[in-house]
N, C-alpha and C positions, 0 to 999 in steps of 0.2 A: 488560547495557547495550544491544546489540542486538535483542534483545528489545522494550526500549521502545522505541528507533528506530523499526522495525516495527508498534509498536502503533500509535505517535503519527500514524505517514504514512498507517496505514489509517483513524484517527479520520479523518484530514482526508482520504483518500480516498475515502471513503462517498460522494460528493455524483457522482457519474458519472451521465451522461445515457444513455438509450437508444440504438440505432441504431450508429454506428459504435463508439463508444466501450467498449471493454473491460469485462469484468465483474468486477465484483468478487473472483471466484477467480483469473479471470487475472492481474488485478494485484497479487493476496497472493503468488501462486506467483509471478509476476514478484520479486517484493520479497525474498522467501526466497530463492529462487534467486542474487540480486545477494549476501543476507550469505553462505549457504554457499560462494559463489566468494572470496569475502574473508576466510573464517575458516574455514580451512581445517584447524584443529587439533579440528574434531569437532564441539566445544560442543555444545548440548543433547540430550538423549536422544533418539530416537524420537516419544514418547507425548508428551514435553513442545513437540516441534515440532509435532504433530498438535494441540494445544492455542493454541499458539499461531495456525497457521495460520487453526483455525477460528474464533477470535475477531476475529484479521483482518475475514477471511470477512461476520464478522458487524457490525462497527464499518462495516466501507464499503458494506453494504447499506442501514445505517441513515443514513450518511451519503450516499450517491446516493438517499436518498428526500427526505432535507431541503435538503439544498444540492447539486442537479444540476449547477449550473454549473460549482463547485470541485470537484466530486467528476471532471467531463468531463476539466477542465484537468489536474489532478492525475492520472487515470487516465493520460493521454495521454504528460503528463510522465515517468514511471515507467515506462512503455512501453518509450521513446526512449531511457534511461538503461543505460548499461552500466557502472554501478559503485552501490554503495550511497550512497558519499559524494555523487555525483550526485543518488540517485534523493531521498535525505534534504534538496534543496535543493530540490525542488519544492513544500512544502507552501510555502515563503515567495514563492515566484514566480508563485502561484495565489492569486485573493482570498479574501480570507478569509471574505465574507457572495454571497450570492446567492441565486438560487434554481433 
């Protein structure tokens, strides 16, 4: 369930602009770091989190090449969050088109 969380915030995290704004690794490893403070009972293997990560990784590269703007906001968001239930409420609080 976590997992998609994760996925979904990184779809809509892809759109991050250059310059001050967060890269893309940082804001996975942000986002990972927020579940494993909150699920602290182990969950996923190793390899499976390495899996995860990097598709992250890869969904908000793709999405900071199409939608910089959402991707900017949403980096930033994610940043500033010190919970996942937080960090999970920026894709709504960031628009959803731009460029």
């Amino acid at each position: 369930m976590h997992g998609f969380a994760v996925a979904s915030i990184a779809i809509s995290l892809v759109t991050l602009v250059a310059g001050c704004t967060p890269s893309p690794q940082k804001v996975c490893d942000k986002m990972f770091e927020l579940v494993k403070n909150e699920n602290l009972d182990g969950g996923d293997s190793g390899k499976s989190q390495e899996k995860k990560l990097a598709r992250c990784v890869r969904e908000a590269e793709e999405e900071k090449a199409k939608k910089p703007d959402r991707y900017k906001c949403l980096a930033k968001c994610i940043m500033g969050t010190s919970s996942e239930k937080d960090a999970n409420k920026c894709k709504d609080s960031c628009p959803s088109s731009g460029t």
